[in-house]
C-alpha positions in Angstrom: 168.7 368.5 254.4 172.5 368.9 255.3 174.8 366.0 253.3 177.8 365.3 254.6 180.7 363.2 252.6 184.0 362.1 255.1 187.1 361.2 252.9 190.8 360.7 253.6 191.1 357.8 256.6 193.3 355.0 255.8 195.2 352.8 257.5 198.7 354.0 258.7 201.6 353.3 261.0 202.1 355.0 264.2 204.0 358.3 263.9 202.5 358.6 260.4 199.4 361.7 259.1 196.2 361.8 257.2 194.1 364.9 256.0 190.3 364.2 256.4 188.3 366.1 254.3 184.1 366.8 255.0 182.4 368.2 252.2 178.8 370.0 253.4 176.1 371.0 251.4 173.6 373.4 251.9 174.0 377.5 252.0 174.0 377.8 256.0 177.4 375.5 256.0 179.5 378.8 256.6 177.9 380.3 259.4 177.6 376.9 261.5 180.1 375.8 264.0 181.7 372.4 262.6 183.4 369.3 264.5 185.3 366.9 263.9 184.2 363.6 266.3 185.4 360.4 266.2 184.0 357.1 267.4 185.9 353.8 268.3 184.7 350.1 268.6 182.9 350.0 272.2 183.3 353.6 273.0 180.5 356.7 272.8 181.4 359.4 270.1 183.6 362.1 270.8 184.2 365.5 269.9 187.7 365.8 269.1 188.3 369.3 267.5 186.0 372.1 266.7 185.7 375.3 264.2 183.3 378.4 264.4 182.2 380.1 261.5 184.8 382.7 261.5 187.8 380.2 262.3 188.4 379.8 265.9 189.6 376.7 266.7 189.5 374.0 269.6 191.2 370.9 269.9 190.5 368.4 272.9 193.2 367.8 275.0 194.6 364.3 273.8 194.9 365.2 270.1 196.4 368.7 271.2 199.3 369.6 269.3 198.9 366.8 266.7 195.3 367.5 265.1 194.8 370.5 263.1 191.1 371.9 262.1 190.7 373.9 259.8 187.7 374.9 257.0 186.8 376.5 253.3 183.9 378.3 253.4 184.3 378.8 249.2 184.3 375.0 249.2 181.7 373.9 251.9 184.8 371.6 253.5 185.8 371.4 256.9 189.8 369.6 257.1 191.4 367.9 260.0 195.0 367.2 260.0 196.1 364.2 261.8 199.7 364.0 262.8 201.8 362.0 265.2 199.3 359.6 264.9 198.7 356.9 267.9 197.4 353.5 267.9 194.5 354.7 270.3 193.7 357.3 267.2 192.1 354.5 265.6 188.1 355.1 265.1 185.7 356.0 262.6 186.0 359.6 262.1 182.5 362.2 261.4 182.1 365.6 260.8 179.2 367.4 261.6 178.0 370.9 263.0 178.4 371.8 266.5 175.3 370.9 267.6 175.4 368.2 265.3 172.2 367.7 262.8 170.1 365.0 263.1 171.9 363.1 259.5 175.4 362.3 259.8 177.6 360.9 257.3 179.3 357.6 256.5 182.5 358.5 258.4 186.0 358.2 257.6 187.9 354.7 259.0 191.0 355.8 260.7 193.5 352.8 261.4 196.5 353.4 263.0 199.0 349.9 263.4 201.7 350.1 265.8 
């Protein structure tokens, strides 16, 4: 069974960053397809940025050119850097394969004050 561990929201003013980290376990974690989805109070979840296996990227289009994905296949950790950050950023932040597994993590609380 895959475990996945968000780390690295916080609470930040607008304009600010953050670096999430996902560690993964399990020995199929480099060959997957990861996300990055995020999921606010009232809303559905959302895929906001994607990776494949050999590091092509995807970003949707309202986090484009502010959110950075990016992944360590050594270390089992998919990254996303947040920057430029918006009040409307703020969510609860998951990672999980692209399409996701069945388990998903605790998340990462992102909150983003104006």
């Amino acid at each position: 069974q895959v475990q996945l561990v968000e780390s690295g929201g916080g609470l930040v003013q607008a304009g600010g960053s953050l670096r999430l980290s996902c560690a993964a376990s399990g020995s199929v974690f480099r060959f997957k397809a990861m996300g990055w989805y995020r999921q606010a109070p009232g809303k559905q979840r959302e895929l906001v940025a994607s990776i494949t296996g050999g590091g092509s990227t995807n970003v949707a289009d309202s986090v484009k050119g502010r959110f950075t994905i990016s992944r360590d296949n050594g270390k089992n950790t998919v990254y996303l850097r947040l920057n430029s950050l918006k009040p409307e950023d703020t969510a609860v932040y998951y990672c999980n394969a692209i399409p996701p597994f069945d388990s998903w993590g605790q998340g990462t609380q992102v909150t983003v004050s104006s």
